[in-house]
C-alpha positions as a Python dict, from the first residue, in 0.01 Angstrom:
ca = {
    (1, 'X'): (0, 0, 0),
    (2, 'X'): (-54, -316, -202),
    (3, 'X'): (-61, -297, -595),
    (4, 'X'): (-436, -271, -773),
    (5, 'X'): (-552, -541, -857),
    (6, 'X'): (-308, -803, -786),
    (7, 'X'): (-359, -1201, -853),
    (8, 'X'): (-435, -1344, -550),
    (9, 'X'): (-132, -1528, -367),
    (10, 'X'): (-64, -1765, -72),
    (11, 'X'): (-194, -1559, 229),
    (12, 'X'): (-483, -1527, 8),
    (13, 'X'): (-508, -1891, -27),
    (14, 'X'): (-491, -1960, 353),
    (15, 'X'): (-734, -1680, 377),
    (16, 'X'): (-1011, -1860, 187),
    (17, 'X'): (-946, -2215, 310),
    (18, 'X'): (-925, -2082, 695),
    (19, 'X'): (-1236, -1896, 672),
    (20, 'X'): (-1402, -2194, 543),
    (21, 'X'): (-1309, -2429, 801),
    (22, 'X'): (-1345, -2179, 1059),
    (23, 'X'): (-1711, -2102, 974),
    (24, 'X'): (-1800, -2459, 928),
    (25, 'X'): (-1636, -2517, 1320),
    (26, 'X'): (-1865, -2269, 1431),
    (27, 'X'): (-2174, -2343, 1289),
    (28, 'X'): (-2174, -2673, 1314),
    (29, 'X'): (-2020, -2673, 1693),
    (30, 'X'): (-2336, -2803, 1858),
    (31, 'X'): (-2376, -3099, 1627),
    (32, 'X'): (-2137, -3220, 1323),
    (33, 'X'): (-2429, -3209, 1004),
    (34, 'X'): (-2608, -3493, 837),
    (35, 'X'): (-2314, -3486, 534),
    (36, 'X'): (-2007, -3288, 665),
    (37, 'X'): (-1822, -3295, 360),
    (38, 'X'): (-2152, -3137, 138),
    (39, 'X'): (-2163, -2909, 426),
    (40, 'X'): (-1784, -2772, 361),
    (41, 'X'): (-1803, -2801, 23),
    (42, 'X'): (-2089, -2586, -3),
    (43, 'X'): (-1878, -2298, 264),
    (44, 'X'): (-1623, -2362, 75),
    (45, 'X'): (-1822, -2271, -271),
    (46, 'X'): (-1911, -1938, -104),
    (47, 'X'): (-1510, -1857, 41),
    (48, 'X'): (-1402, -1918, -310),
    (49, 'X'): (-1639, -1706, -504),
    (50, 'X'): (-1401, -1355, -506),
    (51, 'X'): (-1192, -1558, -673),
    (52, 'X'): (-1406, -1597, -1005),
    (53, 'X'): (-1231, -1330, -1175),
    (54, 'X'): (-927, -1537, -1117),
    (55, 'X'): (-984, -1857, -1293),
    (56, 'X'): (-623, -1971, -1260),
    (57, 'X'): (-620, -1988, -898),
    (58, 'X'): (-945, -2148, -830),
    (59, 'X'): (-853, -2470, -1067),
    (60, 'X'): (-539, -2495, -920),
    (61, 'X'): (-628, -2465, -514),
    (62, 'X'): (-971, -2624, -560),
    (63, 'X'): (-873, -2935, -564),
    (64, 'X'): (-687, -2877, -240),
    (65, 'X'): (-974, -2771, -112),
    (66, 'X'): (-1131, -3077, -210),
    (67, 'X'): (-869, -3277, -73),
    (68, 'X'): (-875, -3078, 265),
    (69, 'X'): (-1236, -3037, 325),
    (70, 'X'): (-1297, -3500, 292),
    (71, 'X'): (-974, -3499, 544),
    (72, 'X'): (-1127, -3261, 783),
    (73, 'X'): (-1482, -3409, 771),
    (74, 'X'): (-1301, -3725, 868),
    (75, 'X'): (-1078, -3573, 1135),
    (76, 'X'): (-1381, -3340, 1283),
    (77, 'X'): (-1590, -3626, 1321),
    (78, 'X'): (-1343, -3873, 1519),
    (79, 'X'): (-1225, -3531, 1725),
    (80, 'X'): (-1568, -3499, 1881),
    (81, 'X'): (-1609, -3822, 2045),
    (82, 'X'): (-1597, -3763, 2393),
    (83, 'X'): (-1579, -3403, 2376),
    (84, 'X'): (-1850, -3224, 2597),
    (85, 'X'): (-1834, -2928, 2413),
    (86, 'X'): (-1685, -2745, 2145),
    (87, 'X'): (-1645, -2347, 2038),
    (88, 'X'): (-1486, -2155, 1712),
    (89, 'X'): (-1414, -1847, 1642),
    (90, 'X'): (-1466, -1692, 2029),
    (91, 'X'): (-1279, -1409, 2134),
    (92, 'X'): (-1139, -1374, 2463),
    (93, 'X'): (-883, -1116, 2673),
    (94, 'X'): (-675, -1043, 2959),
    (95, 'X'): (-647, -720, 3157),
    (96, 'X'): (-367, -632, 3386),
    (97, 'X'): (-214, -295, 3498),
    (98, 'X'): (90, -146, 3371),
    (99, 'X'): (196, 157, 3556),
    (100, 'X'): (-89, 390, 3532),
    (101, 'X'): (-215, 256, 3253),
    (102, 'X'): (-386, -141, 3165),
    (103, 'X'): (-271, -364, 2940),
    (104, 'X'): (-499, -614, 2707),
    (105, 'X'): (-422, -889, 2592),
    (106, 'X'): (-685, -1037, 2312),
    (107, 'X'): (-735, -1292, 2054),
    (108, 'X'): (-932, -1515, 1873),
    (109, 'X'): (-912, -1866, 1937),
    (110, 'X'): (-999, -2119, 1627),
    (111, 'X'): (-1132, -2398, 1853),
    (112, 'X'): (-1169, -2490, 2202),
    (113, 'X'): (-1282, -2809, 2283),
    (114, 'X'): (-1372, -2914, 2629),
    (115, 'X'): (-1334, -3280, 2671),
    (116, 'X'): (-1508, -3562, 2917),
    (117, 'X'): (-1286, -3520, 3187),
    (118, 'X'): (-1294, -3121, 3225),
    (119, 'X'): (-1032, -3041, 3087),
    (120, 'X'): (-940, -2777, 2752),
    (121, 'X'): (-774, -2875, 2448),
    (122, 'X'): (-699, -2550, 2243),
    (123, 'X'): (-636, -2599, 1879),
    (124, 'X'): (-545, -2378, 1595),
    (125, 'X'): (-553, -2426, 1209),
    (126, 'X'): (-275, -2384, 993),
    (127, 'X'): (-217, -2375, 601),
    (128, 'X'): (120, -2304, 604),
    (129, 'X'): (366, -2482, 863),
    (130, 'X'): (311, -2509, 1240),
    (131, 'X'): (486, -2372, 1478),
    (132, 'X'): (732, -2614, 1648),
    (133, 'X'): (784, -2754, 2037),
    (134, 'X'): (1053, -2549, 2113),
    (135, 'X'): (941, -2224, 1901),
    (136, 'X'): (630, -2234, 2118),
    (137, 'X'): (833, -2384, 2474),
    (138, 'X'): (1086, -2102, 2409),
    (139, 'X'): (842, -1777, 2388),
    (140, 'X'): (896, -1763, 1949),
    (141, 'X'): (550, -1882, 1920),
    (142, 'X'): (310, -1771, 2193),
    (143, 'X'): (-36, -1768, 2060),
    (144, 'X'): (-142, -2057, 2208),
    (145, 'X'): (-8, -2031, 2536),
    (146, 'X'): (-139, -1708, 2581),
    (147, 'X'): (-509, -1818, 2441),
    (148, 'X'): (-426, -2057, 2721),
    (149, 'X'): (-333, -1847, 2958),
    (150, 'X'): (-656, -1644, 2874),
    (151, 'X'): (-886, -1935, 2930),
    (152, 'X'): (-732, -2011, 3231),
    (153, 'X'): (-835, -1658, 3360),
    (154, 'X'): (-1199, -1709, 3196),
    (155, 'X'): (-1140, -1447, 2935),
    (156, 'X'): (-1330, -1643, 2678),
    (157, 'X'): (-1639, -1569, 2821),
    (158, 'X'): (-1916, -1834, 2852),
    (159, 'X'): (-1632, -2073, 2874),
    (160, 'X'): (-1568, -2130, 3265),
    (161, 'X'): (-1193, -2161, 3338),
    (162, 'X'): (-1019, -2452, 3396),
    (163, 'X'): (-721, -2670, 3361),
    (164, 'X'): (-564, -2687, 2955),
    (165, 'X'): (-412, -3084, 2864),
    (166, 'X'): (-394, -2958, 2536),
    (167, 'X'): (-245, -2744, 2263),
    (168, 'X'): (-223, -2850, 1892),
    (169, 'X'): (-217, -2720, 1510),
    (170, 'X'): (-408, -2866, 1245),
    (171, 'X'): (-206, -2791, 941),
    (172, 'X'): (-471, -2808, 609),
    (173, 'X'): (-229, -2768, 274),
    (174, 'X'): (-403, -3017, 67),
    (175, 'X'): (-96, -3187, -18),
    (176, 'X'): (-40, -3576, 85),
    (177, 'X'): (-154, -3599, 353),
    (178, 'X'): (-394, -3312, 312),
    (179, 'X'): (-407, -3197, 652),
    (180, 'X'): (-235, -3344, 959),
    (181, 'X'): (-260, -3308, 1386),
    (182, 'X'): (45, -3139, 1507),
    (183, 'X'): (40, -3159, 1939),
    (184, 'X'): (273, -2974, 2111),
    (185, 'X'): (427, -3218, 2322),
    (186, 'X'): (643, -3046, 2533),
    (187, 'X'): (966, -3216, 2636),
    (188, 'X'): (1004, -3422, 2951),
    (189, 'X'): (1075, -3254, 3233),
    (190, 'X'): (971, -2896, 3085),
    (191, 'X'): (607, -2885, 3202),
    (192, 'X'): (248, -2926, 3148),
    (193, 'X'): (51, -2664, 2900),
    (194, 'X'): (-95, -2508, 3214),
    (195, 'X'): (280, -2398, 3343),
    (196, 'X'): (376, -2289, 2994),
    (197, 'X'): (62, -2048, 2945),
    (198, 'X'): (132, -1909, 3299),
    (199, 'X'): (488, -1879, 3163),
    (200, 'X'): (437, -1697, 2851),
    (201, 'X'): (164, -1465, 3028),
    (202, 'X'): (449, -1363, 3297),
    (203, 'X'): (673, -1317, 3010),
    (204, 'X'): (435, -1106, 2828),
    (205, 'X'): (363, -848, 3162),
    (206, 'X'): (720, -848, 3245),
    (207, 'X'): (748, -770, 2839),
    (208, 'X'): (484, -481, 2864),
    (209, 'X'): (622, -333, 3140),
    (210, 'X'): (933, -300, 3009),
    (211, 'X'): (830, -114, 2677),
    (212, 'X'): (628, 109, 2937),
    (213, 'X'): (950, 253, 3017),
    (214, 'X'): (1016, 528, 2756),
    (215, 'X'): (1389, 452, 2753),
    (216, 'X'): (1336, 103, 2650),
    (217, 'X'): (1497, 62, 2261),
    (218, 'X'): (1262, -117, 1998),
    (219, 'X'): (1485, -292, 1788),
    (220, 'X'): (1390, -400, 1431),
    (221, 'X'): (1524, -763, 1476),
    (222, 'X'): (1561, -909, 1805),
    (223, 'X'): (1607, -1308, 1746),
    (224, 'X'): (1831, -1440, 1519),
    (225, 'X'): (1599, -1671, 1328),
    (226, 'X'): (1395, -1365, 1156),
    (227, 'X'): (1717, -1257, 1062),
    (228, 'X'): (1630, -1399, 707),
    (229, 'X'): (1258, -1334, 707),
    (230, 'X'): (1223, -943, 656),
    (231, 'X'): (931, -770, 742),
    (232, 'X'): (678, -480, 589),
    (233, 'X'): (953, -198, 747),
    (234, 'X'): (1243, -365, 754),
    (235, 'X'): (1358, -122, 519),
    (236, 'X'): (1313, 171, 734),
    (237, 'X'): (1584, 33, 979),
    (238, 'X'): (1807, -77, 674),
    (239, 'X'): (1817, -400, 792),
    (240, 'X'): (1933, -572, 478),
    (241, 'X'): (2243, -341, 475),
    (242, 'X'): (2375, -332, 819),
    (243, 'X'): (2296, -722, 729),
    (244, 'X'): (2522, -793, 448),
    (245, 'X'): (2786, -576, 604),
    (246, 'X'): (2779, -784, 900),
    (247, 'X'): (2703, -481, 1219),
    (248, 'X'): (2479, -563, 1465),
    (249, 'X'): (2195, -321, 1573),
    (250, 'X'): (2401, -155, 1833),
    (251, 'X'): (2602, -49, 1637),
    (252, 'X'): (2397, 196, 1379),
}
């Protein structure tokens, strides 16, 4: 359990600025307001106000805020030209069987945008850093191809199904710049986001099906990247010492 009364930190942070920019996507999805920026400053007013008891942390991410919300006013306004239309915050899923039992995949997609020409463009804001080409090419990073993969299926309910030319981060840190686009362009040659989502989803039930076997080992730490970034019950598998001592999983 987290400590009483702790001062708020950076998933906190993201927390507040996320929320903000999420609820100003989805209320404003029909039609961008009269002054977008008094608009987010205002949701942004109300995100921040649990934080009044911590006076340090509002003055010093405030004026990220401030930075972030008169970048994304910009950015929102430019991004719906020639969009036909535009969701936040929609939840969608997946069913498929798994033995005797069904599987669902679910999750909540921060923007879909559904351009001129028919086709999706699925976007999802960061504050911290976005997930790289080959993190999300190579199965480390899935979210998006799956949300893909789910709109492709017509998960996301009133959203009809179609073809996806499009899969990008927004990362909002209020630094310099204060937020920037981040596409996934995948590599030449490795295919379009419509082959990668049905990719990761085959992945995924080939995935499921194999922890439906009850002989199937969960191991604490399966890539070698995370081998540095220890989790909530990392601990309980003593991964730091069979870390430093240099054994492998197999071998506990």
């Amino acid at each position: 359990l987290e400590e009483v009364d702790t001062p708020p930190g950076a998933r906190d942070r993201g927390t507040v600025i996320h929320n903000a920019i999420g609820d100003y996507t989805e209320k404003f999805a029909a039609a961008p307001p009269k002054d977008p920026l008094a608009a987010l400053v205002k949701l942004g007013e109300e995100k921040f106000r649990p934080l009044a008891d911590y006076p340090e942390a509002r003055a010093f991410w405030w004026p990220r805020y401030l930075r972030i919300a008169r970048w994304f006013a910009g950015w929102d306004l430019q991004r719906r030209e020639g969009l036909a239309t535009l969701h936040a915050e929609i939840r969608g899923e997946y069913k498929f069987p798994i033995g005797q039992r069904e599987f669902i995949l679910s999750g909540i997609a921060d923007r879909i945008e559904r351009r001129s020409d028919g086709t999706y463009a699925i976007i999802d804001y960061k504050t911290g850093q976005a997930r790289t080409e080959k993190q999300v090419r190579t199965g480390l990073a899935p979210q998006l191809t799956l949300e893909a993969a789910i709109l492709r299926a017509g998960g996301f309910g009133a959203i009809a199904p179609g073809a996806v030319s499009e899969l990008s981060y927004i990362t909002v840190r209020g630094g310099e710049p204060a937020g920037e686009p981040c596409p996934i362009d995948f590599k030449e040659g490795t295919g379009t986001p419509d082959e990668h989502a049905a990719h990761a989803l085959t992945r995924l039930m080939a995935l499921a099906a194999d922890f439906e076997n009850p002989q199937t080992p969960y191991y604490s730490l399966v890539h070698p990247m995370w081998k540095t970034h220890y989790g909530d019950y990392d601990h309980l598998a003593r991964v730091k010492e069979w870390s430093l001592a240099g054994g492998g999983e197999g071998e506990q």
